[in-house]
BAKE-721316 format. One record per residue (C-alpha): z negated, x, y. Coordinates in steps of 0.25 Angstrom, whole numbers, padded with zeros to 4 digits, always signed. Each point is the difference from the previous one (the first is absolute). Example, Ala and Ser with C-alpha at 12.3 -4.5 7.8 and 13.67 -1.06 7.14 Angstrom:
<pts>
-0031+0049-0018
+0002+0006+0014
</pts>
This chain:
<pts>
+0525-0975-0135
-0014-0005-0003
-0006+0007+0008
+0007-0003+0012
+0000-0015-0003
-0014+0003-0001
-0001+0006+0017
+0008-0012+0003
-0011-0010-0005
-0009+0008+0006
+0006+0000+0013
+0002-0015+0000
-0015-0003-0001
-0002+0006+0012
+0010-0007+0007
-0006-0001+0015
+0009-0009+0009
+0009-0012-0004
+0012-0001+0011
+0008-0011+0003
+0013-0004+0006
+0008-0012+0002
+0016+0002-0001
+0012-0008+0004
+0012+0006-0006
+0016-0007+0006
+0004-0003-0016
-0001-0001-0014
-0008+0012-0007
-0007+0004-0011
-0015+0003-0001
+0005+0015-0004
+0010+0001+0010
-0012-0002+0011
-0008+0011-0008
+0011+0010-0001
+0005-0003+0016
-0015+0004+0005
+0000+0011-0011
+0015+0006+0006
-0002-0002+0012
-0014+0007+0003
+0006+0013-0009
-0003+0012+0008
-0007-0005+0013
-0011+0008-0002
+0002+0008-0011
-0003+0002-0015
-0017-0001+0003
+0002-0014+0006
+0013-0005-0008
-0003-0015-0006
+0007+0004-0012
-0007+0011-0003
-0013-0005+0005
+0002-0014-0010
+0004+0011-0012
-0016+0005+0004
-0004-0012+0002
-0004+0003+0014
+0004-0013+0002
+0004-0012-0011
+0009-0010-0002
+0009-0004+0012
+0001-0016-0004
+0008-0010+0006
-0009-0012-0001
+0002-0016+0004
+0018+0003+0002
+0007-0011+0004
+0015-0001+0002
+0005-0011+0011
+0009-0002+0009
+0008+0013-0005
-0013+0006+0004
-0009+0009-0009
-0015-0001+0004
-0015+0004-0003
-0011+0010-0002
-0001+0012-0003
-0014+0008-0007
-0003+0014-0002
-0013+0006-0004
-0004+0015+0003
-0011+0009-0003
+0001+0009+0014
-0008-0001+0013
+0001-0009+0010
+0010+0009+0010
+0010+0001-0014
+0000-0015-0004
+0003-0004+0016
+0010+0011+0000
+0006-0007-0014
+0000-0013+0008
+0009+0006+0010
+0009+0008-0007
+0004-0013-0008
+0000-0008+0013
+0013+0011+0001
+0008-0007-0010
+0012-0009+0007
+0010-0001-0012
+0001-0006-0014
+0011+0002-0006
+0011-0004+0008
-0009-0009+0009
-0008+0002+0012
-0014-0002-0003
-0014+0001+0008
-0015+0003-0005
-0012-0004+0008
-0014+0006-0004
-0010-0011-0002
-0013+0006-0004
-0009+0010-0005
-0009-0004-0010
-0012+0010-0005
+0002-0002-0017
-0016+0003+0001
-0004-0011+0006
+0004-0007-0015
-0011+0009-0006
-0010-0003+0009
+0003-0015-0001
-0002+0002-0014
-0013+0007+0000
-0003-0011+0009
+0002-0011-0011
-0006+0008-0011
-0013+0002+0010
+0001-0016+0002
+0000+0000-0016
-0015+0008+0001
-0004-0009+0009
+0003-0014-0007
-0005+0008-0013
-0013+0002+0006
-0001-0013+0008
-0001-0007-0013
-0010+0008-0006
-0010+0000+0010
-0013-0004+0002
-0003-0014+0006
-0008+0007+0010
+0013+0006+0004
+0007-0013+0002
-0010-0005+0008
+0001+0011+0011
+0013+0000-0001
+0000-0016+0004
-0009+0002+0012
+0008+0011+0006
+0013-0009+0000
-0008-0012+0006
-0004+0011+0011
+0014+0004+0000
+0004-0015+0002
-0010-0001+0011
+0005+0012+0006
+0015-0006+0001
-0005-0013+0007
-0008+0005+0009
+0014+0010+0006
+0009-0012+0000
+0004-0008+0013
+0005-0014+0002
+0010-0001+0010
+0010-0011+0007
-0003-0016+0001
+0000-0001-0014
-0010+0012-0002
+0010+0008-0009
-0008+0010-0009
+0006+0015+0005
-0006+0015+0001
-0009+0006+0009
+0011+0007+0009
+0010-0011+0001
-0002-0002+0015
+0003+0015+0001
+0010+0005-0009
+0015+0001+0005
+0004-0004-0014
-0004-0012-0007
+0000-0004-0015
+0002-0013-0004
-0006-0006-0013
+0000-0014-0006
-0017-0002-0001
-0013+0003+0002
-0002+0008-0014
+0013+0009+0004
-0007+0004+0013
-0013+0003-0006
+0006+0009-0011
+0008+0007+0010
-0012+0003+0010
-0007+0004-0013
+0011+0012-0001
-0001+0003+0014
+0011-0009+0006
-0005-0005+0012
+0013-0006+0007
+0001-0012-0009
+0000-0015+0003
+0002-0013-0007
+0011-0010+0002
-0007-0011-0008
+0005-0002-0011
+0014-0008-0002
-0002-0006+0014
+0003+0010+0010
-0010-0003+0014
+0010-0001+0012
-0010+0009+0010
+0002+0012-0012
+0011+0004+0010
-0009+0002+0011
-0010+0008-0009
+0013+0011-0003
+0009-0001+0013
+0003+0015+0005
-0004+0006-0014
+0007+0004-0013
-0002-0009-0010
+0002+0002-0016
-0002-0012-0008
-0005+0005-0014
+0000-0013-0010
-0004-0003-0015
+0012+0006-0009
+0001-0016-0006
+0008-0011+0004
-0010-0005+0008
+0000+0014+0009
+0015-0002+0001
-0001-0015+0006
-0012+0005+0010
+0010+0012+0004
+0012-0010+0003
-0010-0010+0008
-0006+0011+0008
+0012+0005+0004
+0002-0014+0008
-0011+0003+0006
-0001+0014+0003
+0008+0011+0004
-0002+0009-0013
+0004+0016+0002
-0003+0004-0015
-0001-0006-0013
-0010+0004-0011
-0003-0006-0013
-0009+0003-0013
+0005+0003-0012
+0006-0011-0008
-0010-0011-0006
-0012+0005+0008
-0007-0003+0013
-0004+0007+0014
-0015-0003-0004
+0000+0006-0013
+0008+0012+0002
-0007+0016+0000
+0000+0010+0010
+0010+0007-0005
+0009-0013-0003
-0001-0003+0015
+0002+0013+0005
+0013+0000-0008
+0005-0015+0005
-0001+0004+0014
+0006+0014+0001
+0012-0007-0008
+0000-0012+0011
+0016-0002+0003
+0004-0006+0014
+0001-0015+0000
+0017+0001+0002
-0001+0007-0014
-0007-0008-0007
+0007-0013+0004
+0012+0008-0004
-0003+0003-0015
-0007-0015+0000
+0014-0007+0003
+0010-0002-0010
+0014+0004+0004
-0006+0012+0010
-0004+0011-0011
+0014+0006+0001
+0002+0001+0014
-0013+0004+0002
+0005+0016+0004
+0009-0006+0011
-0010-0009+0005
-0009+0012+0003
+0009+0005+0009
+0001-0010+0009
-0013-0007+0002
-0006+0003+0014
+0014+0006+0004
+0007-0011+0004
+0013+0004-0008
+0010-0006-0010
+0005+0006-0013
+0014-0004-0004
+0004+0001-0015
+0012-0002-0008
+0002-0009-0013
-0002+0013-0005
-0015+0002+0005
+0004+0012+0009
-0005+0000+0014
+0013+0000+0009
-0006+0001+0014
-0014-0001+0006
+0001-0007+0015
-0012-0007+0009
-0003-0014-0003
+0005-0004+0013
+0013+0005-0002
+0001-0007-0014
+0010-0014+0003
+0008+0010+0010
+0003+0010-0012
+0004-0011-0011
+0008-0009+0009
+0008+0014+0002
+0000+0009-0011
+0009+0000-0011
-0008+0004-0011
-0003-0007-0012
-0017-0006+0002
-0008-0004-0012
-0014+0002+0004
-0007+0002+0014
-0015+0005-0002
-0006-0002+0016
-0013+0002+0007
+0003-0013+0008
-0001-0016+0000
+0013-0007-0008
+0004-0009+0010
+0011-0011-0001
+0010+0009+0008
+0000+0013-0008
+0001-0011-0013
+0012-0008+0004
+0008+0015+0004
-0004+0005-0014
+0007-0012-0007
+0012+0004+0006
-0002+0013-0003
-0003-0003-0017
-0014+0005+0002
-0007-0001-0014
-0014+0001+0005
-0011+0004+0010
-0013+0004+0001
-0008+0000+0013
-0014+0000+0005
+0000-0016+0001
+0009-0010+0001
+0002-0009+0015
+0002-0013+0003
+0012-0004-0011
+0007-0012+0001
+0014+0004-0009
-0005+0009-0011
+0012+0004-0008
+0002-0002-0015
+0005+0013-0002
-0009+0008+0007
-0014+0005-0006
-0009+0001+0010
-0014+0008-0004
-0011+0004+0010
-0011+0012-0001
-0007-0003+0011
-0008-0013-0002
</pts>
């Protein structure tokens, strides 16, 4: 028994590949009942060599762990992690096999594979603090000497970043060398941010100024992809929310909590933009109200659709936009909350009152002169 306890821990320290999934699940289960439904319902596909009972018993692969499960709405959601020691080709063929699952339970239920993640990529991270370690260690114990070529070096560096900076626009904004060029454009909130960005290479970055945004800014990025990447503060957040008066804003990146765009590492920038969300999700998880209906909301931006849902959250029917007054001036079924890619116009408001509609969500809201005391109106587009 030692022994094989023994393989297990073995096997788990070389565990290669973290997977995730993301899973919705049409009722109330338990964290066992999602591991034994993925467990059953893959038995047998491809035989006893690439079973996932028998490859977690060899620890093959570890534990399958439910993990941030939240029950709503008769609804049971969250993620799903499992680790394995095998190749690449066997932990993509894992993901599949569970992507298989459709049941927990008496319930129908759906798994979507998220991510790959190489588990040594941790090891090398943390190699690459220890090495940091060496390096503060030595730093303090050097000689004077030392310092000194070390200070002359970041004044030539400094010099260096100067000297590749441009100023552009009627305010003479500070931006990177390639600005004029590029397709795609980041915006930062000051000169410090673009010279710590053309430092690292990134050459497609402006300045807007600081908190008062110029109005030519749109000129310098009209035609081109812009991604505003502000200070994780409070201070970014009320740039974010002024410059997108201003600007049309395709994507949204921010630093991590507490720190600024000048102050941040390559590797800390490199990470903020490659998670950059597009500026529809990001106004959704910033309003209050929208966090629940986000899932619907995705499906209709940019389509021009409706959802209709019951008191019960459940989508009865999905119709164009334009057709929307028509269906609830006909329909008999019941109407709690329409979710809408369109403008919420007075019309479509005084028909959902006689309808008992609970609450609506749209991309903005048009010009309203009766807005009604029993509707909530919420908008993810402005």
């Amino acid at each position: 028994m030692t022994s094989k306890n023994n393989e297990n821990d073995e096997e788990k320290q070389h565990i290669k590949y973290i997977l995730t999934f993301s899973f919705e699940i049409d009722g109330i289960v338990e964290k066992s009942d999602i591991v034994g439904a993925i467990f059953g319902q893959t038995e047998g596909i491809f035989g006893p060599s690439f079973d996932l009972r028998e490859m977690a018993k060899t620890g093959k692969i570890g534990r399958i762990t439910p993990i941030n499960v939240v029950t709503k709405n008769r609804k049971t959601t969250g993620l799903l992690k499992v680790t394995t020691t095998k190749e690449i080709e066997a932990a993509a063929l894992i993901a599949a096999l569970i992507e298989t699952v459709n049941q927990v339970g008496p319930y129908k239920a759906k798994f979507k594979f998220k991510q790959i993640i190489d588990a040594r990529e941790e090891k090398i991270k943390e190699i690459e603090k220890r090495a940091m370690e060496i390096l503060e260690n030595w730093r303090i114990k050097k000689l004077p000497k030392a310092e000194e070529v070390l200070d002359s070096l970041r004044r030539k560096l400094q010099d260096k970043i100067h000297i590749k900076t441009v100023s552009v626009g009627g305010e003479r904004l500070a931006a990177g060398p390639d600005i004029e060029t590029s397709d795609e454009i980041i915006l930062v909130e000051g000169r410090a941010d673009v010279a710590n960005l053309v430092k690292y290479g990134i050459k497609n970055v402006l300045s807007i100024g600081g908190g008062r945004i110029p109005p030519d800014i749109n000129k310098i990025v009209k035609n081109k992809r812009v991604i505003a990447f502000l200070d994780g503060d409070r201070g970014g957040a009320l740039n974010l929310k002024k410059l997108m008066q201003t600007v049309k804003i395709d994507f949204v990146a921010t630093a991590p909590s507490g720190k600024e765009v000048e102050e941040l590492k390559l590797d800390e920038i490199k990470e903020a933009l490659e998670n950059k969300i597009p500026v529809e999700e990001y106004l959704l998880e910033s309003k209050e109200g929208l966090k629940e209906y986000k899932t619907y909301i995705k499906q209709v931006i940019g389509q021009l659709k409706a959802l209709i849902l019951n008191d019960k959250g459940e989508v009865v029917t999905e119709i164009p936009v334009s057709e929307l007054v028509e269906y609830l001036n006909t329909t008999e079924d019941a109407v709690d909350t329409i979710i809408m890619d369109g403008i919420i116009t007075q019309r479509l408001l005084d028909v959902s009152v006689k309808k008992g509609v609970k609450k609506i969500i749209g991309l903005r809201k048009g010009v309203v002169v009766r807005e009604p005391a029993d509707i909530e109106i919420l908008t993810f587009g402005d």
